[in-house]
C-alpha positions in Angstrom: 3.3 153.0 73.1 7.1 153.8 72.5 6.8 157.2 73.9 5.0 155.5 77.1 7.9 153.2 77.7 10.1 156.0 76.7 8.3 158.2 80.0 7.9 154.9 82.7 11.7 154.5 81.8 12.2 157.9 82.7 10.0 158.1 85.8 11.7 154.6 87.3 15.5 156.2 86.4 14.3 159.7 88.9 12.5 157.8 91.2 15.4 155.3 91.6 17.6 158.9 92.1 15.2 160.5 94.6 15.7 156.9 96.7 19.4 157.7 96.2 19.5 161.1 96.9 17.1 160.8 100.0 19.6 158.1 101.3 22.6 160.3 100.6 21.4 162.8 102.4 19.9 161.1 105.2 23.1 159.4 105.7 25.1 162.9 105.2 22.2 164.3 108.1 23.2 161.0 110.5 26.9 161.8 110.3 26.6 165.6 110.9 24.3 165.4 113.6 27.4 162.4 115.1 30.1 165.1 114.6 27.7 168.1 116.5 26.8 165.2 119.3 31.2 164.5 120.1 32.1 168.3 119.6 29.0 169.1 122.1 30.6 166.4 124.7 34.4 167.6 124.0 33.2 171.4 124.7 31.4 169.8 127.9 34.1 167.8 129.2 35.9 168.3 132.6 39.3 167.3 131.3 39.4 169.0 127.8 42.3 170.6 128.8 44.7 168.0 129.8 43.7 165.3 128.1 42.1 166.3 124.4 45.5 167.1 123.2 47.5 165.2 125.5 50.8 163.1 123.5 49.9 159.9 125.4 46.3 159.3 123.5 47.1 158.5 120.3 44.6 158.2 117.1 45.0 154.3 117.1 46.3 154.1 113.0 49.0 156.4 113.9 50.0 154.7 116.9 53.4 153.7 117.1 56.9 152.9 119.3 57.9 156.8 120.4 55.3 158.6 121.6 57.2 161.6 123.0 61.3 162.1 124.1 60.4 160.2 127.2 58.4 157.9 126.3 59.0 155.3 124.0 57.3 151.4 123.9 58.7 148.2 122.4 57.6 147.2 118.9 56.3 143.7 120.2 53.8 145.7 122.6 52.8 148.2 119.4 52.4 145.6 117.4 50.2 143.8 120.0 48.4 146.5 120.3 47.2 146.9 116.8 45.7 143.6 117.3 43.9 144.8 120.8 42.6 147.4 118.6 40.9 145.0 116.0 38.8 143.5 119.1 37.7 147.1 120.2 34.7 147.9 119.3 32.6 151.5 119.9 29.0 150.4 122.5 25.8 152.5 121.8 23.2 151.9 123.8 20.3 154.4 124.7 22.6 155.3 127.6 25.0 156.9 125.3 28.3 155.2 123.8 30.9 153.9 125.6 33.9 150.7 124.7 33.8 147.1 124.8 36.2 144.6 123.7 35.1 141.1 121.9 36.9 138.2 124.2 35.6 135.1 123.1 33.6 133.5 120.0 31.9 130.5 119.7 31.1 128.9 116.6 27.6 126.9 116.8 26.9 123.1 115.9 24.2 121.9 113.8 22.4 118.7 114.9 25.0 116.1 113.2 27.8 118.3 115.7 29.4 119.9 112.9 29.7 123.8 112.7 26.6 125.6 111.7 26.1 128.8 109.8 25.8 130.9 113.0 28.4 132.1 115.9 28.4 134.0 119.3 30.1 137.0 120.0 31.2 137.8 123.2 31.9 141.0 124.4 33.4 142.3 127.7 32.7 146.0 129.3 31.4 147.5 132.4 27.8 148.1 133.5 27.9 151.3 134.1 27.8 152.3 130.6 24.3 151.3 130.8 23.6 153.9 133.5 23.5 151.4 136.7 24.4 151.8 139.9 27.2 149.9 141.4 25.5 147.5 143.3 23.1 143.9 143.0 19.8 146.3 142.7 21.6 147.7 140.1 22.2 144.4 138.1 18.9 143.3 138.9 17.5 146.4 136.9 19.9 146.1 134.0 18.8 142.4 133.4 15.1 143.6 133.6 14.7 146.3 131.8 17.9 144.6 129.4 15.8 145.4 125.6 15.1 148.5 126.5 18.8 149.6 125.9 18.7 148.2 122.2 22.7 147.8 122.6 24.3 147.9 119.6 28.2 147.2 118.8 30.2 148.8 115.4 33.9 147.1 115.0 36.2 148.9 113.0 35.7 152.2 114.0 39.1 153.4 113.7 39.5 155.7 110.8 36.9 158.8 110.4 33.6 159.7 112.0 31.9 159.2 108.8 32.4 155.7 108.6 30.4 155.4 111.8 27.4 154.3 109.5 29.3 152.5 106.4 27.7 149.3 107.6 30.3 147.6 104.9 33.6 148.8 106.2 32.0 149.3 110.0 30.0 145.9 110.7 26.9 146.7 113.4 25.9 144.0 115.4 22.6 143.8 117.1 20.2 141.6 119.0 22.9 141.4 122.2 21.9 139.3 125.6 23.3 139.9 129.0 25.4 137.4 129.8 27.1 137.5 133.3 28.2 140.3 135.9 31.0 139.4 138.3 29.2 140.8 141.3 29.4 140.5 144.7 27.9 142.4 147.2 30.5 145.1 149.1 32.7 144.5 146.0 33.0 147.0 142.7 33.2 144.7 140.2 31.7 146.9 137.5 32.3 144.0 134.8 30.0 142.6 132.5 29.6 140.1 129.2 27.2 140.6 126.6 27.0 138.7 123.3 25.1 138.3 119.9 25.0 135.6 117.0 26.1 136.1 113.6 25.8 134.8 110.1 29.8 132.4 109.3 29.1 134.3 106.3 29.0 138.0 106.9 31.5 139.9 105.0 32.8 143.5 105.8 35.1 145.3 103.6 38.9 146.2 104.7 41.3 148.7 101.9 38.5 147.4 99.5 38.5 143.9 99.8 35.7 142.1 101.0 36.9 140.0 103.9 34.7 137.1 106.2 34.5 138.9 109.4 33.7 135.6 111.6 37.0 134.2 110.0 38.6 137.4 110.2 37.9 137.9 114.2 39.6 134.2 114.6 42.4 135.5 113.3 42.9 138.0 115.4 41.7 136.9 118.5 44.1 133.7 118.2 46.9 136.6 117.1 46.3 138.6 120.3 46.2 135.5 123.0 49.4 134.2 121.1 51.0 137.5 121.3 50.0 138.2 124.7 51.4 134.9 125.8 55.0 136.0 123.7 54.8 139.3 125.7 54.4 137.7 129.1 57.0 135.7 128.7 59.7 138.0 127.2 58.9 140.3 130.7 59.1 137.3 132.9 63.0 136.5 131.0 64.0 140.3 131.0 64.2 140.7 126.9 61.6 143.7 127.1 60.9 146.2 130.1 57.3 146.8 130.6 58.3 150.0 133.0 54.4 149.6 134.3 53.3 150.3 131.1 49.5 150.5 130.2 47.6 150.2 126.7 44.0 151.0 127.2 42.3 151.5 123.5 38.3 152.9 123.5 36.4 155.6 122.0 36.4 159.1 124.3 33.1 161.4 123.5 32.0 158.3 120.4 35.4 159.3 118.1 37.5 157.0 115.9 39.1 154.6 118.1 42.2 156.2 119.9 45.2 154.8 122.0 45.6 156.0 125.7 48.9 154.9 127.4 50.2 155.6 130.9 51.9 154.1 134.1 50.0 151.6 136.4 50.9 152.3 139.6 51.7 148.9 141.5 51.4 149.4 145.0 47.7 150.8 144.9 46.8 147.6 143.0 43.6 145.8 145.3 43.1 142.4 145.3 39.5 142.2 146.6 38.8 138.1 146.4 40.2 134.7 145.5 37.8 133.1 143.3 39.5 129.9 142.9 43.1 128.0 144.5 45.3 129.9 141.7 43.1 133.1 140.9 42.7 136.2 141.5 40.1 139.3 141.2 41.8 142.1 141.2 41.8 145.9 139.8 44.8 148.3 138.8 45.1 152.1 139.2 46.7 153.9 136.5 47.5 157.5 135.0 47.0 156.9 131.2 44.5 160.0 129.8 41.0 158.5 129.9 37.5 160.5 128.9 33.8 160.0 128.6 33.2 157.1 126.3 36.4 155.1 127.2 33.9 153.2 129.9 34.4 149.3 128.9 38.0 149.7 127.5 40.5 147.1 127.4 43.0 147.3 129.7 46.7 145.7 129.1 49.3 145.6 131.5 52.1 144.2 129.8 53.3 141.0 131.8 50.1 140.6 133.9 49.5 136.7 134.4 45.5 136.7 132.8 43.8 133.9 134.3 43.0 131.5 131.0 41.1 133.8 128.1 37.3 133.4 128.2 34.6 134.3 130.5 34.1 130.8 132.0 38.3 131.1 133.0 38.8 134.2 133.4 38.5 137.4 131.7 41.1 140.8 131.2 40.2 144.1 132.7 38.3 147.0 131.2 38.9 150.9 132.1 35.8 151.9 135.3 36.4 155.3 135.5 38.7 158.2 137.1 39.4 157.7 140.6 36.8 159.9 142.8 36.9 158.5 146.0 39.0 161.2 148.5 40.4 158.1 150.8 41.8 156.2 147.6 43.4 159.4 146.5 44.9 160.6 149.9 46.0 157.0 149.9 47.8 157.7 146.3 49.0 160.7 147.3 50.9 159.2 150.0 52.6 156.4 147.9 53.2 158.6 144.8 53.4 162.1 145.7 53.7 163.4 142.2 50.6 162.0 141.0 48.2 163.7 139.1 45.5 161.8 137.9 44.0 158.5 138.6 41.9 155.9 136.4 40.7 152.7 137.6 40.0 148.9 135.8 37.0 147.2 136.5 38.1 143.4 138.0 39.9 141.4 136.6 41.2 138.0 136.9 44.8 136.9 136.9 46.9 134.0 138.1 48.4 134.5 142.0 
């Protein structure tokens, strides 16, 4: 009987390693075939050469204030920034991956009105990612064929690719709705919310620690409107320059999250609608280096008056897409002769 113990003992101990092992390797299979998926879209992309090893995109955890001889940004803005990079998180979708940036969340009530155990998420980013035309047939298809994208959303992307699936230090959230598109026929809006509900008590692990990530989010969501505000008004009193600076933070080709900054350019700026008596849609052009994957990115322009900080006021601008049209750019041309490249926002809303 001992030496039957003795041998199930033994069987559970290498069955409970074969589980391992097969996980290990999976997981080790997942990551490689990640890593062969960005070097395949690097190779294939259009602007490898200016932009892969171009000084003004930044791996986001080595951002900081010089970022070459000529270019150099405050330490209230960088440190901003690092909190912008905390809402970032990397979309996949079955379209591909692409950015979008968590705006707003909302814990739930239970019946007696007190909070529950759940919260929304919401996310901004553009609908494109999702492989849509531009237009209200577009949207219509997105809503309807909405599950069949299985959108998923990993924060904390920042560091190596093969975090992408260490669940604990890279939270994935799942089961995402469509929430709104600001669209409007004859208008490129290309802006859209999305959100999902999660446990109050999901935990994710940060240098080690185990951290609550609902809490956590707060935090820095209340940092970065706080900060924001601090920003806009150091620019309105003339303590810091913003030089038309932009800070646009995503994922190019699904890596670690990088840093992309740039000049907006102020006079190509289009201001498409008034939406209510003190606000504004609106889009910016800019030259900050922008790839595949940096669809839905956060846009800051320091010293831009965001209308309120929410969907249902008003909402911040993600990165659309390089500049194609030929009458926008002979436009450009005209205005800024020495321009050489041109990214757009999706619309935005901001005080007037």
């Amino acid at each position: 009987m001992d030496l039957i113990r003795i041998l199930w003992v033994k069987i559970e101990l290498l069955q409970t390693f074969i589980l391992w092992f097969l996980q290990y390797m999976g997981s080790k299979w997942k990551v490689l075939k990640l890593k062969r998926a960005i070097q395949r879209s690097e190779s294939e992309c259009p602007k490898k050469n200016e932009n892969h090893n171009n000084g003004h995109r930044i791996p986001f955890l080595e951002f900081k204030e010089k970022i070459d001889e000529n270019f150099s940004i405050a330490p209230k803005i960088v440190t901003f920034t690092k909190i912008m990079g905390k809402l970032t998180g990397i979309m996949v979708t079955t379209n591909g991956s692409d950015t979008c940036f968590l705006q707003r969340i909302r814990r739930l009530k239970n019946a007696v009105g007190e909070s529950g155990d759940r919260a929304v998420l919401t996310f901004t980013t553009v609908y494109h990612a999702f492989g849509v035309e531009d237009s209200l047939n577009g949207i219509f298809k997105l809503a309807r064929e909405w599950k069949n994208y299985k959108t998923e959303v990993i924060l904390f992307y920042d560091e190596k690719v093969d975090d992408f699936y260490m669940e604990k230090k890279c939270p994935h959230l799942k089961d995402f709705r469509l929430l709104d598109t600001d669209k409007e026929e004859g208008i490129q809006n290309d802006w859209c919310a999305i959100e999902c509900e999660v446990n109050c008590d999901s935990v994710y692990e940060s240098n080690g620690v185990e951290r609550n990530l609902v809490n956590a989010l707060e935090h820095y969501l209340e940092s970065y409107k706080r900060k924001q505000k601090e920003i806009y008004e150091s620019i309105k009193n003339n303590t810091i320059s913003n030089d038309n600076l932009v800070v646009i933070i995503g994922h190019p080709h699904g890596r670690p999250k990088q840093v992309s900054v740039g000049r907006h350019y102020p006079l190509l700026k289009d201001e498409p609608k008034k939406v209510r008596s003190s606000q504004l849609w609106c889009r910016y052009y800019y030259d900050a280096p922008t790839c595949i994957g940096n669809s839905g990115s956060p846009v800051f322009i320091p010293g831009q008056p965001i209308a309120g900080f929410g969907f249902w006021f008003g909402h911040q601008h993600n990165h659309k897409s390089d500049v194609t049209s030929t009458s926008r750019w002979a436009r450009a041309k005209r205005i800024y002769p020495d321009i050489k490249c041109l990214g757009m926002s999706s619309i935005g809303v901001e005080q007037c």
